[in-house]
C-alpha positions in Angstrom: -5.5 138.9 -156.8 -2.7 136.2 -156.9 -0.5 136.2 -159.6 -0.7 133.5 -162.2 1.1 130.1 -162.5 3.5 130.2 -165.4 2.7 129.1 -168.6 0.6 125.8 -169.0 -0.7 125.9 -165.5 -3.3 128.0 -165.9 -6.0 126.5 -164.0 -3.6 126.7 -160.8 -2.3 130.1 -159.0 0.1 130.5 -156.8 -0.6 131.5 -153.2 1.3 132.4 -150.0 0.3 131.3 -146.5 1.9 133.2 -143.9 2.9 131.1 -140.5 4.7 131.5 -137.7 7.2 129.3 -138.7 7.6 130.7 -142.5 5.7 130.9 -145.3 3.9 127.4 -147.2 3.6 128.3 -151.0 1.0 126.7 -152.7 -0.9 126.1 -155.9 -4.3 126.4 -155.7 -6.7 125.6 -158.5 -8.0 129.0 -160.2 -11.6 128.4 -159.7 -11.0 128.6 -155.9 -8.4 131.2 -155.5 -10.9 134.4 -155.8 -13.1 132.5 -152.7 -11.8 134.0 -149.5 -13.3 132.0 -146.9 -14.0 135.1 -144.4 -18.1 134.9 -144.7 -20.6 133.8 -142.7 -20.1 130.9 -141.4 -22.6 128.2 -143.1 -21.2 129.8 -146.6 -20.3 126.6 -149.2 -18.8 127.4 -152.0 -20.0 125.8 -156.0 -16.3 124.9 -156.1 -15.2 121.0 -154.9 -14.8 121.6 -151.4 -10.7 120.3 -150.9 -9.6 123.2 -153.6 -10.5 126.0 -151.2 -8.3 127.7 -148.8 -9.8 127.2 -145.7 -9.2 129.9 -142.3 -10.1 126.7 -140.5 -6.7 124.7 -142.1 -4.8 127.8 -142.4 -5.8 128.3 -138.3 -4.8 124.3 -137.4 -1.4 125.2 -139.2 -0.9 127.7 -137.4 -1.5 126.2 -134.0 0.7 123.6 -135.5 3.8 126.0 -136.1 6.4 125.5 -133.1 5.1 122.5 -131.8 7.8 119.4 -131.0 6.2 117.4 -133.7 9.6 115.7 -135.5 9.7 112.2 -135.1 6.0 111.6 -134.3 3.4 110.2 -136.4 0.6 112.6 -137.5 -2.3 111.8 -139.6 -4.5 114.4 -141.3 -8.2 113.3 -142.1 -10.1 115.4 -144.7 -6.8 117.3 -145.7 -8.2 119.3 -149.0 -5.1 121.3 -149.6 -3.5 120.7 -146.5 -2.2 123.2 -145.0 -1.5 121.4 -141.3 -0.3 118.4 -143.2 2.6 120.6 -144.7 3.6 122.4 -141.2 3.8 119.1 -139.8 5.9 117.7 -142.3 8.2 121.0 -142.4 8.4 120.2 -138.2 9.7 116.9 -138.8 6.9 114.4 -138.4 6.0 111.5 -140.4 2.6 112.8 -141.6 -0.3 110.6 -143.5 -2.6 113.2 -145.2 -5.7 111.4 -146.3 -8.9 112.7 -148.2 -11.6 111.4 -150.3 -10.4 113.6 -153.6 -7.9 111.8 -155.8 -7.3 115.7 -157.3 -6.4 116.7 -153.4 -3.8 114.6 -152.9 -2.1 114.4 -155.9 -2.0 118.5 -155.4 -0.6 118.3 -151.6 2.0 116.1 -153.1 3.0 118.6 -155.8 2.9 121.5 -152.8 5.1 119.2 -150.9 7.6 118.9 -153.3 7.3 122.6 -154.1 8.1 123.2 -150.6 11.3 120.7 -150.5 8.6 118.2 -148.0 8.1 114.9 -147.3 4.9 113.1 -146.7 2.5 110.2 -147.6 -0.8 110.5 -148.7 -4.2 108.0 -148.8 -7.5 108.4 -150.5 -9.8 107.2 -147.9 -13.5 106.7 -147.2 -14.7 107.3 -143.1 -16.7 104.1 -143.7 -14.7 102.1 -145.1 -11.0 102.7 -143.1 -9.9 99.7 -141.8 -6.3 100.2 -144.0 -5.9 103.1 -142.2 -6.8 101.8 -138.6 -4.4 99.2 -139.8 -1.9 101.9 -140.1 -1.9 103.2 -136.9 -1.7 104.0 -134.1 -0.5 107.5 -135.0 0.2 109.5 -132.3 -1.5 113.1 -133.5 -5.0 113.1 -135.5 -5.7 116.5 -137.2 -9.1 117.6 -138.7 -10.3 121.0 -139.8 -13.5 121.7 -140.6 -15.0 118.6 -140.8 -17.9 118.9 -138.4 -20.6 120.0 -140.7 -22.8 117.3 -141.7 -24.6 114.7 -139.0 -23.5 111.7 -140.8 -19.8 113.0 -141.1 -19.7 113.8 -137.4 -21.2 110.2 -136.6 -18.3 109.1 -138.8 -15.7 110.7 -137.0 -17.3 109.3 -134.0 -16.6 105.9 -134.7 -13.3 106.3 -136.4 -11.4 108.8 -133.9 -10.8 106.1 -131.1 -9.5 103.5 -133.5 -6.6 106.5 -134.8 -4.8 107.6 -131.7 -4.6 108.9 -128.5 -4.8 112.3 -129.5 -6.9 114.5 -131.9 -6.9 118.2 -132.9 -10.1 119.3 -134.5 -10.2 123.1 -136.1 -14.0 123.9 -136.5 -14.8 127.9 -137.5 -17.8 128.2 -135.3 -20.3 125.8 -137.5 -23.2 124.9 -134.9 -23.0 121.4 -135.9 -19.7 120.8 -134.1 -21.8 120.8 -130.8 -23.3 117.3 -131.8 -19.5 116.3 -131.7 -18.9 118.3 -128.9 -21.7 116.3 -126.7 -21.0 113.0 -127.7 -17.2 112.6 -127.7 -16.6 112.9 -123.8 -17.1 109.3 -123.7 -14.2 108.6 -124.9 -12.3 111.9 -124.6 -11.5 114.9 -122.3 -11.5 118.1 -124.5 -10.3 121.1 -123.9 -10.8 124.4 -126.0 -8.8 127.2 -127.5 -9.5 129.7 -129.6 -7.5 129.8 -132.9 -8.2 132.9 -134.8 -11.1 135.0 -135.3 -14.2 132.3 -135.3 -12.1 129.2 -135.7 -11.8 126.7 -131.9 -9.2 124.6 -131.4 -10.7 121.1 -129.8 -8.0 119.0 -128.4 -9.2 115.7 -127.7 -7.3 113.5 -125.2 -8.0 110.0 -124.7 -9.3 109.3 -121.2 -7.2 106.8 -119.1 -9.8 104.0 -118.7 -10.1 103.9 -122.5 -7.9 100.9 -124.2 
């Protein structure tokens, strides 16, 4: 069990991810912290979904970790507490970590600091992201664990080829990805790796007849 926050943090612990590159130290809000996410797959947990520690973050981080990232422009979409988000920032990119929770980001931006880390965040809705399409074009997209429900995927869909000409997606083995899976050669080639344990590595390149 993680060891408390000091005193008048106590709905936050403080927890250690271990990475190739060194260690990320973050706080993570209590109600989360005892929620390993090592179960069957479909599990979802009663908590907000940003505030747990995903295998599927923690495994795009460390895919992440040694990779000549500093200078680019990286862009995480659905970053919860944003594990990839901080590696990429630690390897010298300019990252934009977005997600739909107000709490989330204001978080990742304490972890940032906490970690001596630079980076922008955005609250922003799939449906609504023309800001961030505005923004671009970044030259690395990262996801993780985002391919769960049909109308998200149809989102991501649409918004992917508007972001950049590359995407990694970290999905831990949830059957809904193949719906993804079939529909995004039309605009992509994608190759697969394995991460860890049940979590794939998609890496989406955009094809050469695409503008």
């Amino acid at each position: 069990m993680p060891a408390r926050a000091r005193p008048g943090e106590e709905e936050l612990v403080p927890r250690r991810v271990e990475l190739p590159d060194g260690d990320l130290r973050l706080l993570q809000p209590d109600e989360a912290a005892e929620l390993p996410d090592d179960g069957p797959t479909e599990w979802a947990p009663v908590v907000p979904y940003w505030s747990v520690l995903w295998r599927s973050g923690v495994a795009l981080g460390r895919e992440l970790a040694g990779e000549p990232l500093a200078g680019r422009r990286v862009l995480e979409l659905g970053c919860g507490l944003g594990v990839p988000s901080l590696v990429a920032a630690r390897a010298g990119a300019e990252v934009l970590a977005t997600d739909e929770s107000a709490e989330a980001l204001e978080l990742l931006e304490r972890n940032a600091r906490a970690n001596e880390l630079e980076l922008a965040t955005a609250r922003i809705d799939w449906n609504a992201a023309g800001e961030l399409v505005a923004a671009g074009p970044f030259d690395l997209v990262l996801a993780a664990d985002v391919l769960y429900q049909l109308p998200k995927i149809y989102e991501m869909l649409a918004l992917l080829p508007r972001l950049g000409p590359e995407v990694w997606i970290a999905n831990p083995g949830r059957s809904m990805a193949q719906v993804f899976l079939d529909r995004a050669p039309r605009h992509w080639s994608v190759e697969t790796s394995g991460g860890e344990e049940v979590v794939q590595i998609y890496r989406l390149r955009r094809r050469r007849d695409e503008p």
